[in-house]
C-alpha positions as CSV (number, residue, x, y, z in Angstrom):
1,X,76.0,196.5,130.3
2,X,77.3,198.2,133.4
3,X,77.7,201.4,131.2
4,X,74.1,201.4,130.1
5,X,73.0,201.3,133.9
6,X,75.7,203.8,135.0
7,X,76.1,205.8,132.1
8,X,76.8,209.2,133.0
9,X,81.0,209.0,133.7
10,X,81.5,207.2,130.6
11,X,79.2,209.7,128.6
12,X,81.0,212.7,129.6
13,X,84.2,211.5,128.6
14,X,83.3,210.3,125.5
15,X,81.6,213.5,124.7
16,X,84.3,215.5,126.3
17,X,86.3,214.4,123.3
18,X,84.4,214.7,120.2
19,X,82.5,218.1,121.8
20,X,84.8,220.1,119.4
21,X,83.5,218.2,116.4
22,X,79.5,218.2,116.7
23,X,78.7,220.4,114.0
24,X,80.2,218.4,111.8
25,X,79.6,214.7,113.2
26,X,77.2,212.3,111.8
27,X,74.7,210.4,114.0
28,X,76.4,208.7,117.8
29,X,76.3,205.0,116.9
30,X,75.4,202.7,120.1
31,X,76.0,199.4,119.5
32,X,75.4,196.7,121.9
33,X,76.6,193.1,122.3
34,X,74.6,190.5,121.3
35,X,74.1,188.9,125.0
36,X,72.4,192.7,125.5
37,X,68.9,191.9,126.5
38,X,66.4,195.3,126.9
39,X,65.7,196.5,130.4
40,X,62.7,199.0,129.4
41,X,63.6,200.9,132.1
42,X,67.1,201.6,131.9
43,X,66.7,201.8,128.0
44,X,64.4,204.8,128.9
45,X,66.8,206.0,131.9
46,X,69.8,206.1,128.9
47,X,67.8,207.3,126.1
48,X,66.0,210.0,128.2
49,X,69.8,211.1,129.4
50,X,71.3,211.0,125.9
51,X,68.6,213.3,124.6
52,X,68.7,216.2,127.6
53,X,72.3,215.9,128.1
54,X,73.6,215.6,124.7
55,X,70.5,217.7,122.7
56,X,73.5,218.8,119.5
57,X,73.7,215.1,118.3
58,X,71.3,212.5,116.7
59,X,71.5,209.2,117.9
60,X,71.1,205.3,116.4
61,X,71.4,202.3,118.7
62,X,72.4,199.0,117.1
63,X,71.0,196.4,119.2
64,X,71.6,192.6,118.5
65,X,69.2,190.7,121.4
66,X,65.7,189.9,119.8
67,X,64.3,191.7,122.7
68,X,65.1,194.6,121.2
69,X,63.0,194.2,118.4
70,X,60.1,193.7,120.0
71,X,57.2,196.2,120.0
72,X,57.6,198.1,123.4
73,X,61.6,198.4,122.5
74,X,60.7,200.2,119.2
75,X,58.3,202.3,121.1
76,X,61.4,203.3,123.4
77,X,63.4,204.1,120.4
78,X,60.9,206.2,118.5
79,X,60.1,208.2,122.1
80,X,63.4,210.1,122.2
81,X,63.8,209.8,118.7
82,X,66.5,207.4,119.0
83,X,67.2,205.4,115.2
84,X,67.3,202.0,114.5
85,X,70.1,200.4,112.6
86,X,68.8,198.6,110.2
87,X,71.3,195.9,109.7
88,X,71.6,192.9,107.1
89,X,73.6,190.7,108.6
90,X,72.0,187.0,107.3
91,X,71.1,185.4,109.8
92,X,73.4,186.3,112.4
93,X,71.5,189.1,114.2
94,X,68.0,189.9,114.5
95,X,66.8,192.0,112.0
96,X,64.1,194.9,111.5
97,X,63.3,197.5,108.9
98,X,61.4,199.3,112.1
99,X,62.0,203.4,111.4
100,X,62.1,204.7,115.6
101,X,63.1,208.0,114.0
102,X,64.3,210.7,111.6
103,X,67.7,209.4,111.4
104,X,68.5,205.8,110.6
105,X,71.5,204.0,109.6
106,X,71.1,201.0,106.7
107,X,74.4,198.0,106.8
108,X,74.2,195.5,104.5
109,X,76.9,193.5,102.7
110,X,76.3,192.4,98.5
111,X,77.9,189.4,96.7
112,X,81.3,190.1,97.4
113,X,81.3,190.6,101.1
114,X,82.0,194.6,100.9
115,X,79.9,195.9,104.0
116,X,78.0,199.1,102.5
117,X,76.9,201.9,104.8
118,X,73.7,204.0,104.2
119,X,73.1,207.0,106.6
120,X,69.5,208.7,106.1
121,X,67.3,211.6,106.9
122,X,63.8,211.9,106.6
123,X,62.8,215.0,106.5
């Protein structure tokens, strides 16, 4: 969680790296543990930085806390255009079909356990 509240050393190293690559990368996946509760503030402190810092690359968050799912969380997401994962994980995680913006990502595993991997655009 530290990262999320201090983000901006981490950020530029990660992006350091993969900088040459942004014209051809897909969407920045953040994925959170599940003990990850929302602190509206920060989550608008990290998404508001992710979006002027880094304007070349979409981003999805994959949150696993039911406080992310709740209504003022979404509304987060969807102001900087951030996408929810949509993930199908039984009933191991939360789970919401919420689209926060034009990119989302869609996970979900069939009968024999092979984890399928669905990136969308809505245009």
């Amino acid at each position: 969680m530290k990262k999320l509240h201090d983000p901006d050393e981490a950020l530029e190293r990660f992006f350091e790296v993969f900088e040459p690559m942004v014209g051809i990368m897909g969407p920045v996946l953040v994925q959170l543990p599940p003990m990850a509760k929302v602190y509206f503030d920060v989550a608008d402190h990290f998404f508001a930085l992710l979006k002027r810092k880094y304007k070349a690359y979409e981003f999805v968050v994959e949150p696993r806390h039911p406080t992310w799912f709740e209504d003022e969380s979404l509304t987060v997401m969807s102001k900087y255009d951030i996408g929810l994962v949509i993930s199908q994980s039984g009933n191991e995680f939360p789970y919401s079909e919420m689209i926060t913006a034009k990119i989302f990502i869609s996970v979900f595993t069939d009968r024999q356990s092979c984890m399928h991997l669905l990136i969308q655009m809505i245009c």
